[in-house]
C-alpha positions in Angstrom: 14.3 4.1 12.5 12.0 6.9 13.3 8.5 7.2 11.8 9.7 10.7 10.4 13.2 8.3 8.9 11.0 5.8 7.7 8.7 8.5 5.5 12.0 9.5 4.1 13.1 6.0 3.4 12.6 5.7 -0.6 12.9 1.9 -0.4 9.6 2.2 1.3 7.7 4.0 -1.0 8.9 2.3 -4.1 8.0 -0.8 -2.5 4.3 0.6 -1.7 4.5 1.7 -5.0 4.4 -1.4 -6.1 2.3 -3.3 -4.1 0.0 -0.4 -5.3 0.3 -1.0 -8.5 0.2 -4.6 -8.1 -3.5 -4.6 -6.3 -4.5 -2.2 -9.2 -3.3 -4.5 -12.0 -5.2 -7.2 -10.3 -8.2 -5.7 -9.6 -8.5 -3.6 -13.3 -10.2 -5.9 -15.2 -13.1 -6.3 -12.7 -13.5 -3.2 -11.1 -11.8 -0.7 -14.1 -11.5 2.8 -13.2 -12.7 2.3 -9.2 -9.8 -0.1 -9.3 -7.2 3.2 -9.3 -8.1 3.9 -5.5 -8.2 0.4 -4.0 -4.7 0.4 -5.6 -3.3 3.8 -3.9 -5.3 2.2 -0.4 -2.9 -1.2 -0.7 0.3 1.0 -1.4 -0.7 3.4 1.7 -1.6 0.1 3.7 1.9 -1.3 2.8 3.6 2.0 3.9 2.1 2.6 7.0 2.7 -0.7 8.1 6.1 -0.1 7.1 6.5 3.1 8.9 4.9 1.5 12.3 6.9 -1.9 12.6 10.4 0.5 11.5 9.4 2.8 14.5 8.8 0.3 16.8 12.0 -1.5 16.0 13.7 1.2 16.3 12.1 2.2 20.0 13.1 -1.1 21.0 16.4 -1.2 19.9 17.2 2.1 20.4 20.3 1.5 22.8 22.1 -1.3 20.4 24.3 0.5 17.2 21.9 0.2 14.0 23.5 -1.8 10.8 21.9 -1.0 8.0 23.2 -3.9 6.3 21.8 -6.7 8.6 18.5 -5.3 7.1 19.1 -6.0 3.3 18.9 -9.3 1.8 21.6 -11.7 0.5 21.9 -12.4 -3.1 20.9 -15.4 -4.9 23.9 -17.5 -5.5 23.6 -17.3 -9.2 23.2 -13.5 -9.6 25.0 -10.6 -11.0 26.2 -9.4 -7.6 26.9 -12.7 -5.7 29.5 -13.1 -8.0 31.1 -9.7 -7.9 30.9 -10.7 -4.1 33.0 -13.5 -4.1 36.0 -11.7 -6.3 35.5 -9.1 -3.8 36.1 -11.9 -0.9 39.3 -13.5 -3.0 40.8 -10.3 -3.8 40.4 -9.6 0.1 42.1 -12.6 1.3 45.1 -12.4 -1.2 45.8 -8.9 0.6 45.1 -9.8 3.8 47.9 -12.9 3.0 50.6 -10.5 1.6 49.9 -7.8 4.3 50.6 -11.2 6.8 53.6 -11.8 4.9 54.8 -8.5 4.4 57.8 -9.3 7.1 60.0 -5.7 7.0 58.9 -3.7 9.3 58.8 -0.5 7.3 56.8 -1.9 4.8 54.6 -3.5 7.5 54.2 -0.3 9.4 53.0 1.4 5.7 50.3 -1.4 4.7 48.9 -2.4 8.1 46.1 0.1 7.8 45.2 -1.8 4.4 43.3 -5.2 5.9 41.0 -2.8 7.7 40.3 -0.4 4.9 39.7 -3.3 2.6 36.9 -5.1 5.0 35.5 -1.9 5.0 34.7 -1.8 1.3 34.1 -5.3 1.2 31.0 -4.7 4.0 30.1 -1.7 1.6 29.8 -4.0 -1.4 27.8 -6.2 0.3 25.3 -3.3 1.2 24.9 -2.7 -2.3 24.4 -6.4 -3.1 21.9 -6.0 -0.8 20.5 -3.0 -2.3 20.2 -4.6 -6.3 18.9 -7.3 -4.6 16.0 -5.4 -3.3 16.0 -3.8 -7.0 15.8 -7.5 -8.9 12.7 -8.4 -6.7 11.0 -5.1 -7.1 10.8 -5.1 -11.1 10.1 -8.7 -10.8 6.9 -8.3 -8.4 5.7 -5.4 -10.6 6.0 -7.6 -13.9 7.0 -5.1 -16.5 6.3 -7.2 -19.7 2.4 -7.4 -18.3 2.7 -3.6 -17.4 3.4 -2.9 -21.6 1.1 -5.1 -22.3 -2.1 -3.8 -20.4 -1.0 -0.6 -21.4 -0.9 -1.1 -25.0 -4.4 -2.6 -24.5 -5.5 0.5 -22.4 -4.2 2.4 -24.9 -6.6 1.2 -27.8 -9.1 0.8 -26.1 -8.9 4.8 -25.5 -8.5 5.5 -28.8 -11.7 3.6 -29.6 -14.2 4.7 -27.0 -16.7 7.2 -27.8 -18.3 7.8 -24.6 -16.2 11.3 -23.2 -16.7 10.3 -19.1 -15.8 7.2 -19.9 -12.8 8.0 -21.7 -11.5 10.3 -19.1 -11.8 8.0 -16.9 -9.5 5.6 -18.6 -7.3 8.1 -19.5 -6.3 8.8 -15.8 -5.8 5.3 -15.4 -3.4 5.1 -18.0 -1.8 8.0 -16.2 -1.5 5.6 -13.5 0.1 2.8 -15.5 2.2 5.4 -17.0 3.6 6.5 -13.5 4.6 2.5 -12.4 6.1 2.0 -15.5 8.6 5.3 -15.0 9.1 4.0 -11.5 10.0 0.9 -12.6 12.7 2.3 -15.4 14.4 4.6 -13.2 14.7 1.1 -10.7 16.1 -0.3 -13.0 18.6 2.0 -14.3 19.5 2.6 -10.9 20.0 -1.1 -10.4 22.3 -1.1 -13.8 24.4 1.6 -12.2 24.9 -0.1 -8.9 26.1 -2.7 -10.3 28.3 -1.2 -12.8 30.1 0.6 -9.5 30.1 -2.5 -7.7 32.2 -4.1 -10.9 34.5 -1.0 -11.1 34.9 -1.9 -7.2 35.9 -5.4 -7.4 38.6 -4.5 -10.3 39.7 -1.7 -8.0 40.1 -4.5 -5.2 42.2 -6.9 -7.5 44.2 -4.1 -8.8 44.9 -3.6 -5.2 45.6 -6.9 -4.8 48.1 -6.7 -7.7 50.1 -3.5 -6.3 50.5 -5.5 -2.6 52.1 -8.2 -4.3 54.7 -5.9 -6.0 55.3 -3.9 -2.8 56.0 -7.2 -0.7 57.8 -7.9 -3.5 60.4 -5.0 -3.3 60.6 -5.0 0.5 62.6 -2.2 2.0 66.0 -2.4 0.1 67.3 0.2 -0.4 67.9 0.0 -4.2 64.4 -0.7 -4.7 62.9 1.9 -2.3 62.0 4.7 -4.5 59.5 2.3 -6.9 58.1 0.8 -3.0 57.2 4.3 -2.3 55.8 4.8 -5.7 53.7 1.8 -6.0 52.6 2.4 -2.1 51.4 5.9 -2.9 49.3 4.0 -6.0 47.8 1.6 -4.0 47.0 4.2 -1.6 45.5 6.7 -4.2 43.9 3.1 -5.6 42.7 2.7 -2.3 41.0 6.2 -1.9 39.0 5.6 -5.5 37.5 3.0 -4.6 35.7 4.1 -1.4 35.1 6.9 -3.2 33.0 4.9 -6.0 31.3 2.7 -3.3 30.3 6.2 -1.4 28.6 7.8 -4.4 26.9 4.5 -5.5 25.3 4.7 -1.6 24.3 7.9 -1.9 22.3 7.5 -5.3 21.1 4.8 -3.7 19.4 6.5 -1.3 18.2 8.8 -3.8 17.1 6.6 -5.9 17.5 8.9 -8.6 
């Protein structure tokens, strides 16, 4: 990825964001107000190295196809998202059995297209795995319970000070705080609705799963012809909801909005 792609990347800045507001939370108590710059220095420091080792990868593999996936972590076994992962995998095989075992060849030649357009989703879900993956970590590195907690803290403290400078001062730190705890919110709302599309994914994929069955089921005779093409043109229209689910849940994503 270019330098100029890597500024854009939002992943980057929440993460300098907070490492920021990490540094700053560490260094509060024995610095106080001069700890708000060495903060904003760490979350610069973590971009820019960010931006320099994404351009240099991206020099150096500039003639082999990126995957943006390869670049996002896998899920811990036990999470949300590992598990919608593996229905995701099971409904996958169960089509990719019945589209084996389809046998007429009209209904072969209407479903072969299927298999592929289901490993594409199923690569799409695990993008977005990735993706909450990157979320969980995120809120857990910026340790929202301490972030109330030194704000509530902050916040009497303001309200008992007496000394104006001073209390300016403290007040634009608690701007600060203020700022990382939005950022961490909207993360995790964000995180709540990837995962809610990754759900209404997987069910889309079983229901898919479901409507295969019944079209193997009918075959091509001819008394039950009219309900195949019926149930083909709902998995189909099935089909076409789902990826377009997955392809809205990418682009807020990349919002991060």
């Amino acid at each position: 990825m270019a330098a100029g792609d890597e500024l854009k990347d939002p992943w980057g800045w929440l993460v300098a964001g907070v490492s920021g507001g990490i540094g700053w939370a560490a260094l509060a108590a024995a610095l106080g107000p001069v700890a708000i710059p060495v903060g904003i220095g760490i979350g610069a420091a973590v971009l820019g190295t960010k931006v320099a080792i994404g351009s240099r990868s991206s020099a150096s593999d500039s003639s082999k196809p990126t995957k943006r996936s390869s670049q996002l972590p896998k899920p811990p076994p036990d999470s949300q998202q590992a598990g919608l992962l593996q229905q995701a995998e099971v409904a996958q095989r169960r089509i990719q059995s019945l589209s084996q075992a389809a046998g007429d060849a009209w209904l072969t030649e209407k479903i072969s297209h299927v298999d592929d357009e289901v490993a594409v989703v199923r690569q799409r879900l695990s993008d977005l795995a990735g993706r909450v993956t990157v979320a969980d970590a995120s809120i857990a590195a910026a340790r929202p319970d301490l972030l109330g907690d030194q704000r509530s803290r902050l916040a009497v403290t303001i309200a008992d000070e007496r000394d104006d400078e001073l209390r300016a001062e403290r007040q634009q730190t608690l701007a600060a705080l203020d700022t990382q705890i939005d950022s961490v919110i909207r993360l995790g709302k964000l995180r709540d609705t990837l995962l809610s599309r990754m759900h209404t994914a997987v069910l889309g994929l079983e229901g898919l799963a479901a409507r295969m069955g019944e079209l193997v089921a009918l075959g091509d005779d001819a008394v039950s012809m009219d309900r195949s093409a019926e149930v083909l043109a709902e998995l189909t229209s099935d089909l076409d909801t789902v990826r377009s689910g997955l392809a809205e849940a990418e682009a807020l994503a990349t919002r991060l909005s």
